[in-house]
N, C-alpha and C positions, 0 to 999 in steps of 0.2 A: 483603450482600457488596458489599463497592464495589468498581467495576473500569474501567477505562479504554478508549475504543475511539480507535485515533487515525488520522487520511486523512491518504494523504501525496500528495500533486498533484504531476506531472510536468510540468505545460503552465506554459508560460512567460508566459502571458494573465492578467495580473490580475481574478482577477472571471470570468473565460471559462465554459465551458460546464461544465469537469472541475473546478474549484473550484465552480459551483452544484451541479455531481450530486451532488460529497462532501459537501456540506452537506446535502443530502436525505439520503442513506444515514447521516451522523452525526444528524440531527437525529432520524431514526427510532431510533438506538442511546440517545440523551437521551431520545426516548420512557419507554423499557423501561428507562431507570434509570445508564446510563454517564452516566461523566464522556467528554467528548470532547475534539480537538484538532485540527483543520487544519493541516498542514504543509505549507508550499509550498519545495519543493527551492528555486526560485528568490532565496528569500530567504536560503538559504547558501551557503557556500562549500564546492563539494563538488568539485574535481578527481577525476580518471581514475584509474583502479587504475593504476602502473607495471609491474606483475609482478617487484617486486624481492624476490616469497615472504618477506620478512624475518615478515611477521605471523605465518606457520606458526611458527616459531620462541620470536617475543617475546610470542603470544596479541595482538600490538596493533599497530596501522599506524602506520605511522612519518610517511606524508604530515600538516603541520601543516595542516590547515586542520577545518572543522565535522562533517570525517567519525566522529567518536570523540561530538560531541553529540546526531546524530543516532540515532547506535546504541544509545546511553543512553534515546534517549526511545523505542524499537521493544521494548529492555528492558523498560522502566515500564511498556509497556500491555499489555494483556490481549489484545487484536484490533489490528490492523491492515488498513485497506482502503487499496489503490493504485489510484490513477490516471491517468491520463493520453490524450492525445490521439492521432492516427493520425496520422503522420509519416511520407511515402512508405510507407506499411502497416506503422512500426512504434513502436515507445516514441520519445517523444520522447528527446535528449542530456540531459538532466537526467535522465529515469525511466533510462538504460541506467545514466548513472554510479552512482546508489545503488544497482541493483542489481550491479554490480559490484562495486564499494568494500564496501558492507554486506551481502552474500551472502558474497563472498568471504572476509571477518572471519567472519565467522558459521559458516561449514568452517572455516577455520583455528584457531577456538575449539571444535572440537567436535562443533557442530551443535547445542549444547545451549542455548545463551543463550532461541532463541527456540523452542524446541521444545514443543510444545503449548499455542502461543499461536497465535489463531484469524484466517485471513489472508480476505481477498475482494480480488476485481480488478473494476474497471470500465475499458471501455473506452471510447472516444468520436469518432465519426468519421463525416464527412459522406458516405461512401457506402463505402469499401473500408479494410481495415487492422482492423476490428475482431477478427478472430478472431488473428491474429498479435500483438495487442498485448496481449489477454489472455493468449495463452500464455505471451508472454514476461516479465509477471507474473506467472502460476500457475507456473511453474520455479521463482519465486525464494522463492514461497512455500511449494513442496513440497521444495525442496531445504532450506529453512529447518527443515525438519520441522515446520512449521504445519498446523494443522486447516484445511479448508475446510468452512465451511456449508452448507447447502440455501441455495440463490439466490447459491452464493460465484463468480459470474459473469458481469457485466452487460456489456450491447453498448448506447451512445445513439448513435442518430445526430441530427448537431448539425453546422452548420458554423458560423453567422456569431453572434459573442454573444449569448448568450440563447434559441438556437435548443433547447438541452435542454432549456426549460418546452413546448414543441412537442410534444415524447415521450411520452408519459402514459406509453406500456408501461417506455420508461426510466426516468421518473422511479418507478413504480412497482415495475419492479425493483428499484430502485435502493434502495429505501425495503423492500421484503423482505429486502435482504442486510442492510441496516441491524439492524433485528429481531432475524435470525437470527445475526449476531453475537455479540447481547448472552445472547439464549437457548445458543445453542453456548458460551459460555464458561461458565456458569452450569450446563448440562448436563457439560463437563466439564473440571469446577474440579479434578477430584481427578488428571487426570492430569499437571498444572502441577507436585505438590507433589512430591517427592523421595523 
């Protein structure tokens, strides 16, 4: 069975703490057999929902910019792990716009596009904000109608780059949800099919 797990990074740090965690937790999914992919919001162009509801209507967002490529590639994979940093205790401005723009499509389609495709959160933060920034990724993946795994919720604390190799317990979390990704979709492949 080939299947895809893909990280989507919300921190705006090239290289920073939340792109090293999701390379651990991807790297464990390459383990156990996925195809992987890092995505850093950063490198697209993702503008703000308007709330002009047109997507309820036309099933698609009328704003031009990367929001329609990125929803394409949350499509194609099988899991999805979100990350991001602690930002006065919450999602960074990149992680709120995707989930706004690509949540909000994703009800307006349905709820079906990603529906029993397998979501995990990591969160990352030098002392406060971890528990708020996962939930406000676990919303987007429950609303999604996404699976969560055993370990589909990791806390590192990290502040200054590089400070996530420091973690063992994160890094190792982090490297269980990876795992448990690949096995969770694998366990249940048959609820994807129609």
């Amino acid at each position: 069975m080939e299947l895809r797990v893909t990280g989507i990074s919300g921190s705006a740090r090239v290289g920073g703490n939340t792109d090293t965690i999701l390379h651990e937790a991807l790297a464990a999914a390459k383990e156990e057999g996925a195809e992987i992919e890092l995505i850093r919001l950063s490198d697209y162009k993702l503008g703000p929902c308007d709330g002009c509801d047109a997507c309820r209507k036309t099933k698609s967002c009328v704003i031009n910019d990367d929001g329609k490529k990125l929803y394409q590639k949350i499509v194609k994979s099988d899991g999805v792990i979100l990350g991001s940093p602690a930002y006065f205790q919450s999602v960074t401005a990149q992680m709120k716009t995707f989930i706004d723009r690509i949540g909000y499509l994703c009800v307006a389609r349905g709820r079906t596009d990603f529906a029993g495709k397998v979501g995990g959160v990591i969160g990352v933060a030098r002392r406060s904000g971890l528990a708020n920034v996962c939930s406000q990724m676990m919303n987007f993946v429950t609303a999604t109608r996404m699976i969560v795994p055993s370990g589909g919720r990791v806390f590192v604390v990290a502040r200054e780059k590089g400070d996530v190799l420091k973690d063992q317990e994160g890094l190792d979390t982090a490297r269980y949800l990876g795992k448990m990704m690949v096995k969770t979709i694998v366990a249940t492949e048959s609820l994807r099919k129609n």
